[in-house]
C-alpha positions in Angstrom: 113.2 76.2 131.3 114.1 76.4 127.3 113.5 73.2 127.0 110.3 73.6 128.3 109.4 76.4 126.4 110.4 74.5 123.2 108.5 71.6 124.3 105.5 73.6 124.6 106.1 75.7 121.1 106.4 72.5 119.2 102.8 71.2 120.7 101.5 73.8 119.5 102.9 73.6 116.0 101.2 70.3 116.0 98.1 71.8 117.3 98.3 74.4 114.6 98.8 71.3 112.4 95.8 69.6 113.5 93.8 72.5 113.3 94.6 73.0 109.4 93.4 69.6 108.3 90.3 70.3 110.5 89.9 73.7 109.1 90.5 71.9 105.3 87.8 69.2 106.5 85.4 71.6 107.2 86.0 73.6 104.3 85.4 70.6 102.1 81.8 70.3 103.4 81.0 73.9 102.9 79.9 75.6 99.7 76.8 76.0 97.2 76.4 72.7 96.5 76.6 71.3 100.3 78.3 68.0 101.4 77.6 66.6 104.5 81.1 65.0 106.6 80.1 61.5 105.8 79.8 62.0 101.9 83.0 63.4 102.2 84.5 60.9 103.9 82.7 58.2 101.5 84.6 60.4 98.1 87.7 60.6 100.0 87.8 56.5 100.4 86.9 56.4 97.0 83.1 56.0 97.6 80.1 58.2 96.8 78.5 59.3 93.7 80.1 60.9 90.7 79.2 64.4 91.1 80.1 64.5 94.9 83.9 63.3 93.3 83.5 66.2 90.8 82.8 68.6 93.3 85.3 67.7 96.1 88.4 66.9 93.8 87.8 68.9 91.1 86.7 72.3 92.3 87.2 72.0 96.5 90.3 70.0 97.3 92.6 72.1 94.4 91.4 75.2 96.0 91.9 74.4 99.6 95.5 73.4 99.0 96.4 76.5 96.9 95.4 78.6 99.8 96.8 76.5 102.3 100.2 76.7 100.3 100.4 80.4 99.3 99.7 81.6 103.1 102.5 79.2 104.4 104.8 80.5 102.1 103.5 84.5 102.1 103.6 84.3 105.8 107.4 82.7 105.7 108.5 84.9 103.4 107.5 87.3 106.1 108.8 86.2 108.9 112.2 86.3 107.2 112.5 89.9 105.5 111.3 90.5 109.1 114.0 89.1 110.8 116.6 90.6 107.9 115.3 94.0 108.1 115.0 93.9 112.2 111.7 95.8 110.8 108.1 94.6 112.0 106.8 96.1 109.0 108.4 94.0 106.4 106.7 91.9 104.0 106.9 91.1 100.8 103.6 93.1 99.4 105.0 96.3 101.4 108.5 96.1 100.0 107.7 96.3 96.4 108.8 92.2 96.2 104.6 91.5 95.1 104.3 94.3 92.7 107.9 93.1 91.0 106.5 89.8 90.8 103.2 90.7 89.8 103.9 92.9 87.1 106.2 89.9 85.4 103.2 87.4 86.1 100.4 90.2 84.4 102.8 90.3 81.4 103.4 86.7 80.7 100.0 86.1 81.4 98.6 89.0 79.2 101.1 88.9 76.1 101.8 84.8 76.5 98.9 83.4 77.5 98.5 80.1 79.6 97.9 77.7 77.2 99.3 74.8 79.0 101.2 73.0 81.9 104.5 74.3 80.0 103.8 77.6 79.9 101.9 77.7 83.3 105.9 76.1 84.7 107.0 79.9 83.5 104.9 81.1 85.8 106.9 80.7 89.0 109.8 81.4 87.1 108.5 85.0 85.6 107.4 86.0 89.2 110.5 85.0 90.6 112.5 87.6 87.9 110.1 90.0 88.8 110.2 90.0 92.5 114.7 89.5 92.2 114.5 92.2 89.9 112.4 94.6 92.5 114.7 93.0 95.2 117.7 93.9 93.4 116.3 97.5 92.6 115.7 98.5 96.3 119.2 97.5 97.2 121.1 99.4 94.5 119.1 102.4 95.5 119.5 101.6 99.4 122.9 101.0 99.0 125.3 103.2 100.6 129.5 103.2 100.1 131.0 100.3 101.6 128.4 99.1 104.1 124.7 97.3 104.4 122.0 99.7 103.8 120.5 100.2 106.8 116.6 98.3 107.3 114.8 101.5 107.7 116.7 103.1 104.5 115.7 99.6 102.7 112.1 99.7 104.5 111.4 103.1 103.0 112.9 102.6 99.6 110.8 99.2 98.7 107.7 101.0 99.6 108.7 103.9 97.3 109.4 100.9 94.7 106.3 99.4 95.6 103.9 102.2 94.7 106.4 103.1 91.6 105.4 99.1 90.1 101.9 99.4 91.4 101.5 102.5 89.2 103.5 101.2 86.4 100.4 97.7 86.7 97.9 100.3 86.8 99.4 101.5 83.3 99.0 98.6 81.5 96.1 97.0 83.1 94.4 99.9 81.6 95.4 98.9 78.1 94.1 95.5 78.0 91.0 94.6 76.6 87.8 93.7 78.7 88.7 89.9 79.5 92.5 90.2 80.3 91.6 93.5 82.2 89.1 91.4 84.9 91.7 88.9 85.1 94.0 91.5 86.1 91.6 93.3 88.4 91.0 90.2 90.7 94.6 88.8 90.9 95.8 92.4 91.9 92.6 91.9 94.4 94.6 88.3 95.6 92.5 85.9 93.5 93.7 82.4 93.9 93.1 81.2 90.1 95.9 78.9 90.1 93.3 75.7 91.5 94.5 73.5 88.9 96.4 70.1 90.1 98.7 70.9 87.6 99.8 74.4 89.1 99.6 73.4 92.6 102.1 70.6 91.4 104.7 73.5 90.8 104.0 75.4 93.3 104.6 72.6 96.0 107.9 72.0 95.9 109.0 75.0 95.2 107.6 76.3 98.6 108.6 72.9 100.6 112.3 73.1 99.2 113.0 77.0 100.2 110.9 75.8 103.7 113.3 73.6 104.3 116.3 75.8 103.7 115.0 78.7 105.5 114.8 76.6 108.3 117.7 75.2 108.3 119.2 78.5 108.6 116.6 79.3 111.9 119.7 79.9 114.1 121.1 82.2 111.7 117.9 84.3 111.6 118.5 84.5 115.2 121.9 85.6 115.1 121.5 88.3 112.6 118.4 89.9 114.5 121.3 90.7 116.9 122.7 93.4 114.3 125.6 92.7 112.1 128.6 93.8 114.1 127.7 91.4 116.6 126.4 88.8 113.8 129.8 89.5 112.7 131.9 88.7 115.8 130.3 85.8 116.4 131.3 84.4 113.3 128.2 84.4 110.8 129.2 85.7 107.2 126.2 88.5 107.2 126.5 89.4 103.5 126.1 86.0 102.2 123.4 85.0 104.7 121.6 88.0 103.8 121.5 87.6 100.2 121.0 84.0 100.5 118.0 84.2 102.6 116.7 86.8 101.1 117.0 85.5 97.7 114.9 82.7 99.2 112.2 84.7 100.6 112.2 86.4 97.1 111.6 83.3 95.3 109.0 82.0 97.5 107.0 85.4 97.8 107.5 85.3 93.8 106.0 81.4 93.8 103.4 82.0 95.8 102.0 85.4 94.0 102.2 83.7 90.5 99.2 81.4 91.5 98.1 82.9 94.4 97.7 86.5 93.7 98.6 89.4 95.2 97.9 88.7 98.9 98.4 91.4 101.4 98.7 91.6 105.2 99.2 87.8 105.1 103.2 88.1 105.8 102.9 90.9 108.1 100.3 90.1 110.0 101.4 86.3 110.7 104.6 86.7 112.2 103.3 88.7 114.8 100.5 86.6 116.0 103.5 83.6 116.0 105.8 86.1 118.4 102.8 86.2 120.6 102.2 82.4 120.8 106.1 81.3 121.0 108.7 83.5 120.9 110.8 85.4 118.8 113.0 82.0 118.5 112.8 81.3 114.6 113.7 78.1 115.1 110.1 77.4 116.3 108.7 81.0 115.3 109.1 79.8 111.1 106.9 76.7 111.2 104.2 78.8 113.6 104.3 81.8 111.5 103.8 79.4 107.9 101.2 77.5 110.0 99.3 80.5 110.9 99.2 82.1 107.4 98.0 79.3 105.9 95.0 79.0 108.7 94.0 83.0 108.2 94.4 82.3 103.9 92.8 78.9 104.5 89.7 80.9 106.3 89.6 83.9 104.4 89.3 81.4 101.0 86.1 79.7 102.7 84.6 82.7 103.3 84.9 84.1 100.3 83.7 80.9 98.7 80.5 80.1 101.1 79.1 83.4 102.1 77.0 85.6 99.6 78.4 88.8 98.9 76.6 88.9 96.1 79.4 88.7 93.9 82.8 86.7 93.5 85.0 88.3 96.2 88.7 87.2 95.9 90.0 85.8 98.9 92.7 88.7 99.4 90.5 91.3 100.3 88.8 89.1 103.6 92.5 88.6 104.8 92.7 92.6 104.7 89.1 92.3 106.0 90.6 90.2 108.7 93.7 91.8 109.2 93.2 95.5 109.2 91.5 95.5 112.8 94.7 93.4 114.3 97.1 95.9 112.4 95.8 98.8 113.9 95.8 97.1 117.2 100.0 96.5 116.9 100.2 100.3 115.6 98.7 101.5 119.3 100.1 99.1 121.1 103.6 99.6 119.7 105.6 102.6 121.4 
């Protein structure tokens, strides 16, 4: 019967799969300047005119990826303060990890300047400091004599952090002149500005090397939702599995808000639409819950880009647009 089930789980990672490089497809074709599937096809085998190549690799394809990338890793990052925390309402933008990160990011950004790809490499590692730092500061202050803070104690202090850095961004967003101060309004709104090969060639690896450690610690996850004694007993070293996973989940939160923004709802939401299609087994639950972030990010982006609002709108606010309704409908469902 588990094998079954797994068998089943890991179709429908690859239908999941599937579905995102349809979904990127289609998103390709759609905007102001519309392409039909064949003249894609034509600038993607090299073929076409100029302009169509402008448009699709230049402005389209960059973007695409970005959002793909930044709601796989926001929705990972997730799933595993989740699983740390035995909390459903972890994630990184509740726990204070986002604000950390993006007040480093609005900083560098603000007083430093992006002038090029060596500077913009800072980036991930700015956001990173800020997020460890915010990560660090909810433990010290969670922290009780001799033991692991408990997940609710941790839960409730990174959302105190959280509105403490959010305030501290509001601050100094007020101080900056006109330009630096609508940057600042649309990232903290999850604007994904980072579309630039160059950034996306950062960002990348950085999410794909902590993927692959995360998972290969899937079983562990497992084990530790169990509570520590028992995590204990049956021989996992909790401490250092906790710090090391959440050190990862840190610094690919931090990655993924440097270019991407900050993106709410993204790694709450995603892990629990993943529970609901295979299991609370993170050993198949990880890739689903990635999968499905980048879909609802992947979505939200082409909405924001094709449909007139009559204005810019940054692809963070559709996921909350998006999300808000299936929130709610956890909150009355759960007891």
């Amino acid at each position: 019967m588990m094998m079954i089930r797994t068998y089943k789980a890991r179709l429908l990672i690859l239908l999941l799969l599937v579905l995102l490089v349809a979904g990127a497809i289609l998103s390709l074709n759609m905007g102001k300047m519309s392409l039909r599937p064949i003249e894609v096809l034509q600038v993607l085998l090299g073929q076409g005119p100029e302009d169509h190549h402008l448009v699709v690799y230049k402005y389209r394809l960059p973007r695409i990826v970005l959002a793909a990338i930044v709601g796989f890793g926001m929705a990972l990052a997730g799933s595993v303060m989740q699983a740390l925390l035995r909390n459903d309402l972890a994630d990184p933008g509740m726990l204070g990890i986002s604000s950390g990160s993006g007040l480093m990011v609005l900083l560098f950004i603000t007083t430093v300047g992006i002038q090029s790809a060596g500077t913009a490499f800072l980036l991930p590692i700015m956001a990173f400091g800020g997020g460890l730092l915010a990560a660090v500061l909810i433990y010290v202050l969670a922290y009780k004599r001799n033991r692991m803070p408990s997940s609710t104690r941790l839960v409730l202090t990174g959302v105190a952090i959280n509105v403490g850095l959010s305030a501290l961004t509001l601050f100094l967003t007020l101080k900056l002149d006109s330009e630096k101060y609508e940057f600042a309004q649309r990232w903290q709104a999850g604007y994904l500005w980072g579309d630039k090969w160059s950034y996306i060639g950062l960002l990348a690896p950085w999410v794909l090397l902590l993927f692959v450690l995360i998972v290969a610690h899937a079983r562990t996850l497992n084990t530790l939702e169990l509570g520590d004694e028992i995590s204990t007993s049956l021989g996992v070293a909790v401490k250092r599995k906790f710090l090391l996973l959440a050190i990862a989940a840190v610094a690919i939160a931090s990655g993924c808000v440097a270019l991407g923004g900050s993106i709410f709802f993204i790694g709450l939401i995603s892990p629990h639409v993943a529970r609901k299609l295979v299991g609370p087994d993170y050993r198949v639950l990880l890739p689903t819950s990635a999968l499905v972030g980048a879909l609802l990010l992947l979505a939200a982006d082409t909405i924001a880009r094709t449909v007139s609002f009559k204005a810019d709108i940054p692809a963070g606010i559709i996921v909350t647009m998006l999300s808000v309704p299936y929130f709610l409908y956890l909150l009355m469902r759960s007891k």
